[in-house]
C-alpha positions in Angstrom: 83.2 191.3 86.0 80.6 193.6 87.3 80.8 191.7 90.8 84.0 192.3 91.2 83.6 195.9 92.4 84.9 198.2 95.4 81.9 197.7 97.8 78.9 200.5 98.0 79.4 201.4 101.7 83.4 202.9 100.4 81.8 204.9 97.9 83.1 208.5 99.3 85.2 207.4 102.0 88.9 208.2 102.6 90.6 204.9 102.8 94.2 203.4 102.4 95.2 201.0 99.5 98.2 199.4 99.2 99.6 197.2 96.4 101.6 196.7 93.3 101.8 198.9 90.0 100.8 196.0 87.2 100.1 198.0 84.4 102.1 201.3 82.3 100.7 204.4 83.7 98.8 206.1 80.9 99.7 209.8 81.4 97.5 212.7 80.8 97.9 216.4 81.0 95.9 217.1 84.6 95.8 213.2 85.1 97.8 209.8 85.5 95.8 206.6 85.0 97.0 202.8 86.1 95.9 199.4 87.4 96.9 198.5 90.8 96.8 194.7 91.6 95.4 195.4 95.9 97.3 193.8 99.1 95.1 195.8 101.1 92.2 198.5 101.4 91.6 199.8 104.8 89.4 202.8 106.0 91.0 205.5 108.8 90.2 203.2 112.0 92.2 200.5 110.5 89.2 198.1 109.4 90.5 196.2 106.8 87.8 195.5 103.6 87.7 192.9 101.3 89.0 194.7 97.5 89.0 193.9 93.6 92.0 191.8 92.9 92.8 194.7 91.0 91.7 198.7 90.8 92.2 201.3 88.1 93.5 204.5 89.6 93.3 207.9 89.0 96.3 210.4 90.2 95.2 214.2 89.5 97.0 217.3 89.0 100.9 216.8 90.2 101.9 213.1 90.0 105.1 210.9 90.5 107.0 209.1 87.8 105.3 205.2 88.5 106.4 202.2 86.9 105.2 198.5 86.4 106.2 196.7 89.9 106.0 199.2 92.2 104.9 199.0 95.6 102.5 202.0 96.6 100.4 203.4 99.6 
């Protein structure tokens, strides 16, 4: 499991993920918590990077209504 993380050289970088909703969005008061299952991770030139499988995500502050099987960018 521990190999299966978002490469080093991301850490801190803006970049673009795109994929499915695959798990109930666990809902906070300031935060929104899900898994996304990753079609693709790029950075701001376009590059596209190899990615998880599947991420956790954290949406703060003001957040959308998701639900399982979503598509999201």
């Amino acid at each position: 499991m521990l190999s299966d993380r978002l490469d080093r050289q991301l850490e801190g970088r803006q970049l673009l993920v795109e994929g499915k909703v695959v798990s109930l969005p666990e809902k906070f008061t300031t935060v929104m918590r899900f898994d996304l299952q990753v079609d693709r991770l790029a950075d701001a030139t376009g590059k596209n990077y190899q990615a998880p499988d599947t991420i956790r995500l954290n949406w703060y502050r003001t957040y959308p209504e998701l639900r399982p099987g979503e598509y999201w960018r």
